[in-house]
OpenMM code with the backbone's topology and positions (N, CA, C; nanometers):
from openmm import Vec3, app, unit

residues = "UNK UNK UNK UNK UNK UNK UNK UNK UNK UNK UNK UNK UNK UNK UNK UNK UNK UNK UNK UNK UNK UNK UNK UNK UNK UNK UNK UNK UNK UNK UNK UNK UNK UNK UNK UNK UNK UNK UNK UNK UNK UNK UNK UNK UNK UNK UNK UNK UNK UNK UNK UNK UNK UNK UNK UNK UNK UNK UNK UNK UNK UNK UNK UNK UNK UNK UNK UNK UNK UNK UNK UNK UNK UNK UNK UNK UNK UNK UNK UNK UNK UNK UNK UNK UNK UNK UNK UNK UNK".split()
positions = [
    Vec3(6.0079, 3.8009, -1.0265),
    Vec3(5.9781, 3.6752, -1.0922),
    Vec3(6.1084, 3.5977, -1.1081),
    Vec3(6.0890, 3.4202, -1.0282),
    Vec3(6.2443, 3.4120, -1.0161),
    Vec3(6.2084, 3.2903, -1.2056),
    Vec3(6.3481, 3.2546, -1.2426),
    Vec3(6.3780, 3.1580, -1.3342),
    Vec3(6.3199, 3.0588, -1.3498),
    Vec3(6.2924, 2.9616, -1.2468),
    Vec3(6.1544, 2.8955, -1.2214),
    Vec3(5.9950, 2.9520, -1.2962),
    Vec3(5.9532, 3.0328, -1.2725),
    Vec3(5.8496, 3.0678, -1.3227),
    Vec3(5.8557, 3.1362, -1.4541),
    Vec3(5.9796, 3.1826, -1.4549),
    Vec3(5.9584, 3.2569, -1.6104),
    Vec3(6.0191, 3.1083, -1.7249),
    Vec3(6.0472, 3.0121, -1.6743),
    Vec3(6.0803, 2.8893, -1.7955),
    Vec3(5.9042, 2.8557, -1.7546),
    Vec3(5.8354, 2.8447, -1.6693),
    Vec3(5.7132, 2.7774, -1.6866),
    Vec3(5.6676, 2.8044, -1.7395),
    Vec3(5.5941, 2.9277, -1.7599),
    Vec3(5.5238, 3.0698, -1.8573),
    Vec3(5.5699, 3.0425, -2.0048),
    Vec3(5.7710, 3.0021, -1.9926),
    Vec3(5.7775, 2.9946, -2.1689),
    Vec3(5.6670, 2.8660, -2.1816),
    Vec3(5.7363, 2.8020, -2.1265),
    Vec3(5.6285, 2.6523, -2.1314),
    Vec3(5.4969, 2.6212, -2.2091),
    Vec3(5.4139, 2.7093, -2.1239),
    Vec3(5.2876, 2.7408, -2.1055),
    Vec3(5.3219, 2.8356, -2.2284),
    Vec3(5.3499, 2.8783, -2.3503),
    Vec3(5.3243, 3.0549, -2.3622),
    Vec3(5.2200, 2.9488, -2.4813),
    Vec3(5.1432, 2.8629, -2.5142),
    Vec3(5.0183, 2.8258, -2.6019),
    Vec3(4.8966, 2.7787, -2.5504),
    Vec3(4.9343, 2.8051, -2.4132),
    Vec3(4.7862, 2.7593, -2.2973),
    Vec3(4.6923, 2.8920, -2.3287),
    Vec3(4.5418, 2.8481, -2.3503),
    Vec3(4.4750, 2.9576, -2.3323),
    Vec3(4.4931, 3.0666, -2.2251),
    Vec3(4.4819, 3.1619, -2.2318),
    Vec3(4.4577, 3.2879, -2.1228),
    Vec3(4.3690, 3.3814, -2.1186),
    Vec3(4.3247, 3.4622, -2.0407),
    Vec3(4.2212, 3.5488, -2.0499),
    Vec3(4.3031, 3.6814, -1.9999),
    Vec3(4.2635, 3.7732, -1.9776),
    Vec3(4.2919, 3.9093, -1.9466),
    Vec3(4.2029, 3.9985, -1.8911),
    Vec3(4.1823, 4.0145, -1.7630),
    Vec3(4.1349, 4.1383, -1.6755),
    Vec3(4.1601, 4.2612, -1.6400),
    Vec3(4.1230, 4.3065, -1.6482),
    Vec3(4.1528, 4.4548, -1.6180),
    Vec3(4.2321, 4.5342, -1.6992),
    Vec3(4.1395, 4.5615, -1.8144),
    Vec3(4.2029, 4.6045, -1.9644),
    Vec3(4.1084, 4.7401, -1.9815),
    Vec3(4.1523, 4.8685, -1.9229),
    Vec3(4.0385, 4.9699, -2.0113),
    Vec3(4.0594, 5.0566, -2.1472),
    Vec3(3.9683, 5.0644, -2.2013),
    Vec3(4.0036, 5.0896, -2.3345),
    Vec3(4.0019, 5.2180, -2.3414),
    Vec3(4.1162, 5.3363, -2.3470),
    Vec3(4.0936, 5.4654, -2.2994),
    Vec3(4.0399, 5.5599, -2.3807),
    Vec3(3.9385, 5.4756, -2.4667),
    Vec3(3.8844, 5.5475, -2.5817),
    Vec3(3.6954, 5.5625, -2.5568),
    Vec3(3.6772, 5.4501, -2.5164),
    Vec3(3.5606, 5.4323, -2.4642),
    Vec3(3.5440, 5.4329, -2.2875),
    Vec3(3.6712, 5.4253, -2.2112),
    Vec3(3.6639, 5.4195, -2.0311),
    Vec3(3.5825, 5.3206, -2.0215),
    Vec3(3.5725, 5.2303, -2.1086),
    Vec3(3.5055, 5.0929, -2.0568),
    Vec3(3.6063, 4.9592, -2.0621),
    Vec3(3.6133, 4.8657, -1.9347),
    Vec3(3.6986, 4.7491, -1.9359),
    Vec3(3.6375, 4.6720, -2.0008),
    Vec3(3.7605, 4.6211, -2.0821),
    Vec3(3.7605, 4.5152, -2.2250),
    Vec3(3.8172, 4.3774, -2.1481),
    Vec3(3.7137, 4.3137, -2.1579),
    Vec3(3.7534, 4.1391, -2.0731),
    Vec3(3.8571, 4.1165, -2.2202),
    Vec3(3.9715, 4.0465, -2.2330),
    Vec3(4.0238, 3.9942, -2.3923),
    Vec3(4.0719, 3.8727, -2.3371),
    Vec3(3.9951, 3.7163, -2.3969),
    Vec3(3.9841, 3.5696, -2.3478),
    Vec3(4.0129, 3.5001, -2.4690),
    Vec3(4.0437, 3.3782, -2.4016),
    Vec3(4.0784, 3.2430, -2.5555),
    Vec3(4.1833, 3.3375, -2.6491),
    Vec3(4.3054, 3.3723, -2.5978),
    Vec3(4.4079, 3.3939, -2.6569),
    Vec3(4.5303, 3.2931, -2.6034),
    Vec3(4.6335, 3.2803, -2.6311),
    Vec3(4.7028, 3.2332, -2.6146),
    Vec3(4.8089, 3.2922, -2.4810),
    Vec3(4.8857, 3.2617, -2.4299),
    Vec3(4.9514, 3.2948, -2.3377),
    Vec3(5.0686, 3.3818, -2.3618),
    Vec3(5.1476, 3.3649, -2.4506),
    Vec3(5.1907, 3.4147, -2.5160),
    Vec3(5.1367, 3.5591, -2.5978),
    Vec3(5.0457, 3.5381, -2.6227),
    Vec3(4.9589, 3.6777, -2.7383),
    Vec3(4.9592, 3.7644, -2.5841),
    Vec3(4.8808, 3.7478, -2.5029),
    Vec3(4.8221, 3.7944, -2.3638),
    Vec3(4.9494, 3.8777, -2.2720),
    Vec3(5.0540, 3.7498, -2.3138),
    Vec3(5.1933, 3.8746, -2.2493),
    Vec3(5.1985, 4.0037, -2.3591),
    Vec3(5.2260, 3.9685, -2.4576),
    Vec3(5.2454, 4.1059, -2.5842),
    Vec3(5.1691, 4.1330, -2.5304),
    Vec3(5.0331, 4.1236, -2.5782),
    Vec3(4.9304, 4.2455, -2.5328),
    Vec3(4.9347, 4.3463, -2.4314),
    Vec3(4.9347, 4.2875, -2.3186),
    Vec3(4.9896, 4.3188, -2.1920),
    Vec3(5.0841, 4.4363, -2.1700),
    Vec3(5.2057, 4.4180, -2.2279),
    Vec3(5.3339, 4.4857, -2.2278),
    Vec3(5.3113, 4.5708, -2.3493),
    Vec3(5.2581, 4.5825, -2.4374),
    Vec3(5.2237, 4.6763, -2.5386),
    Vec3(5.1006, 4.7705, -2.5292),
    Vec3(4.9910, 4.7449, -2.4714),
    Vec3(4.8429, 4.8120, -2.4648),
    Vec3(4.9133, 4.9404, -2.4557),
    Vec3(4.9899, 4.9655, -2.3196),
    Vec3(4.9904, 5.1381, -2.3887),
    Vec3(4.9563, 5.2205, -2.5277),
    Vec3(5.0349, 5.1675, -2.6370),
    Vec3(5.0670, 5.2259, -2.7065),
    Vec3(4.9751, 5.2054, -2.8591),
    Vec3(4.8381, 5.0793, -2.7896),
    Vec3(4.7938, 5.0728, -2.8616),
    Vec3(4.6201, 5.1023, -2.8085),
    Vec3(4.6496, 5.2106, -2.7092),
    Vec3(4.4913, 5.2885, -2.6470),
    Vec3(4.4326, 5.2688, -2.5371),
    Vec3(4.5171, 5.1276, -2.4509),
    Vec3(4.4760, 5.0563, -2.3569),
    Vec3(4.5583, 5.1252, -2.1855),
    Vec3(4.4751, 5.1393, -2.1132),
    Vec3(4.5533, 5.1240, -1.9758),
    Vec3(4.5682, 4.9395, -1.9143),
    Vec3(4.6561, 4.9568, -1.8518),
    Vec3(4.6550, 4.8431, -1.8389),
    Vec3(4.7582, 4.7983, -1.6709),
    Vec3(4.7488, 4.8929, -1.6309),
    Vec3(4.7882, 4.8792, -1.5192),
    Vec3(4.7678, 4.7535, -1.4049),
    Vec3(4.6045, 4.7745, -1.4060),
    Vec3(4.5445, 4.6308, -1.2754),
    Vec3(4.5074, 4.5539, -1.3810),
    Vec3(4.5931, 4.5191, -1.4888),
    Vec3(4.5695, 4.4134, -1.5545),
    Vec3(4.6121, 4.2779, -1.5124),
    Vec3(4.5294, 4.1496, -1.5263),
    Vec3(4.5845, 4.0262, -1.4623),
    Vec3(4.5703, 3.9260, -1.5743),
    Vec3(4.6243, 3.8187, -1.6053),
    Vec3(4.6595, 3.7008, -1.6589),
    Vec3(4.6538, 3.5771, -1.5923),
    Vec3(4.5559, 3.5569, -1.6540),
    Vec3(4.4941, 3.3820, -1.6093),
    Vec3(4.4896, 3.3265, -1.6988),
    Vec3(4.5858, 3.2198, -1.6569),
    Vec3(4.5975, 3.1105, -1.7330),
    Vec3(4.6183, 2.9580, -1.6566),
    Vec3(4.6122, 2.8117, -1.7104),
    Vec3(4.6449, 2.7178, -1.6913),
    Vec3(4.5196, 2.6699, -1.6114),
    Vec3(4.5591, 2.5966, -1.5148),
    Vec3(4.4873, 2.5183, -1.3896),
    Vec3(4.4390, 2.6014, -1.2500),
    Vec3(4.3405, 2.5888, -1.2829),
    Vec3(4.3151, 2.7022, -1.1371),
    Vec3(4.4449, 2.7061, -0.9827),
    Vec3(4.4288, 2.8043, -0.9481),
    Vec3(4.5821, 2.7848, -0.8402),
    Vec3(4.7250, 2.8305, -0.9114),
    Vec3(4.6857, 2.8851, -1.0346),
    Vec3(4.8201, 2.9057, -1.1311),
    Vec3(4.8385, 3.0598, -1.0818),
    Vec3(4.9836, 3.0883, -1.0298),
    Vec3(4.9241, 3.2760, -0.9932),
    Vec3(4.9328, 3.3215, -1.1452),
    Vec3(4.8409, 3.4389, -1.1179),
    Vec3(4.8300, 3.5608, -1.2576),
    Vec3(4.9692, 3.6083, -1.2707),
    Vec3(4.9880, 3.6792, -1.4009),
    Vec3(5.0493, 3.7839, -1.4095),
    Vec3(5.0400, 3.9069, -1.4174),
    Vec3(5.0742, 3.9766, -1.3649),
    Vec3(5.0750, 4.1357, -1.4009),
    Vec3(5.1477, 4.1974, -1.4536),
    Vec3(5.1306, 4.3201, -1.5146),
    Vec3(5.1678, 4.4248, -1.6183),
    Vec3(5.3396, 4.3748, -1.5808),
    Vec3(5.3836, 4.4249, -1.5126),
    Vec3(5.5101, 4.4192, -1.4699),
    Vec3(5.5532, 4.2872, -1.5081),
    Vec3(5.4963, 4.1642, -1.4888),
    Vec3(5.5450, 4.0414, -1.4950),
    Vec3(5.5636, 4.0256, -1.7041),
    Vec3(5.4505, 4.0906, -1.6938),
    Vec3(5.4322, 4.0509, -1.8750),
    Vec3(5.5789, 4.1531, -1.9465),
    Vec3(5.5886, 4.2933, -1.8637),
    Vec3(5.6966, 4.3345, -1.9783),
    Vec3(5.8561, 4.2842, -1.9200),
    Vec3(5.8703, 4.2113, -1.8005),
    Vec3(5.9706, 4.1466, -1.8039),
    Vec3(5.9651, 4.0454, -1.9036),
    Vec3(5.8805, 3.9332, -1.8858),
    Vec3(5.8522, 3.7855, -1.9537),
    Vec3(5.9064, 3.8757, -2.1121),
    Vec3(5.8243, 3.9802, -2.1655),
    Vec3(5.7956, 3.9984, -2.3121),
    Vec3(5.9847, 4.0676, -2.3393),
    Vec3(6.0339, 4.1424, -2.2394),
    Vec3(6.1461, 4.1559, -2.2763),
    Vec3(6.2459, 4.0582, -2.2820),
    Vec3(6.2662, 3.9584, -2.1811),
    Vec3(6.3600, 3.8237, -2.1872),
    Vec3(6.3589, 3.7415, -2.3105),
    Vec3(6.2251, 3.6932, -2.3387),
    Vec3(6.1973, 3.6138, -2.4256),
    Vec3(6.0950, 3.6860, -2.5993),
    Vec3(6.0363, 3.7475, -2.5972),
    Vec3(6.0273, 3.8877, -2.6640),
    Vec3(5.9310, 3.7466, -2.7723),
    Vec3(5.9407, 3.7541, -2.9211),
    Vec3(5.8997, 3.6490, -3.0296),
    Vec3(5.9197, 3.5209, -2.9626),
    Vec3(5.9665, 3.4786, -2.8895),
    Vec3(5.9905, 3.3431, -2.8199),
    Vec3(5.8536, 3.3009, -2.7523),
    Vec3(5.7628, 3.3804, -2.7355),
    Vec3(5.6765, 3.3510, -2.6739),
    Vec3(5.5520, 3.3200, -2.7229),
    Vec3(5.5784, 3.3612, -2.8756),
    Vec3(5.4941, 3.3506, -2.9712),
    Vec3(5.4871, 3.2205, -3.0569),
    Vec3(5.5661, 3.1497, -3.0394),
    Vec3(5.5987, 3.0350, -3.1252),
    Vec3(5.5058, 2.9321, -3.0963),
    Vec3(5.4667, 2.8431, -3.1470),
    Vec3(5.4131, 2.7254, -3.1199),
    Vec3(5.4637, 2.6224, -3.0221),
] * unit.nanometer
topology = app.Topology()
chain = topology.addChain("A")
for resn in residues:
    res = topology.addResidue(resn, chain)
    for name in ("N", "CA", "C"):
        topology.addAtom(name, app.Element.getBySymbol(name[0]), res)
């Protein structure tokens, strides 16, 4: 993920987002989690481990259709660079 996209994402971190491919390893059933913020959706993302979730083929949609997703990997870079920054208004 070059600098370009990770200032867009800060940008964006209060655009709605949705989240795919979330299983909940308590029930082995995938949890759609939508109408969060972009920002919330990276945490989530980069944290589910530790809070019951796999989250591996997880994806992040957000913005204008044609926007690429993010993935797991993208979210715990984004969540480590910018970390509470992403949370702000």
């Amino acid at each position: 993920m070059d600098d370009a996209v990770s200032t867009a994402v800060l940008a964006s971190r209060g655009a709605k987002a949705e989240i795919f491919g979330v299983i909940d390893l308590t029930s082995k059933n995938e949890t759609r989690i939508g109408a969060i913020s972009l920002g919330r959706a990276i945490q989530f993302v980069a944290n589910a481990s530790v809070l019951g979730y796999h989250v591996r083929g997880a994806m992040v949609f957000y913005g204008e259709p044609g926007t690429p997703s993010l993935r797991k990997r993208d979210c715990d870079r984004l969540w480590a660079k910018y970390g509470g920054a992403l949370l702000q208004p």
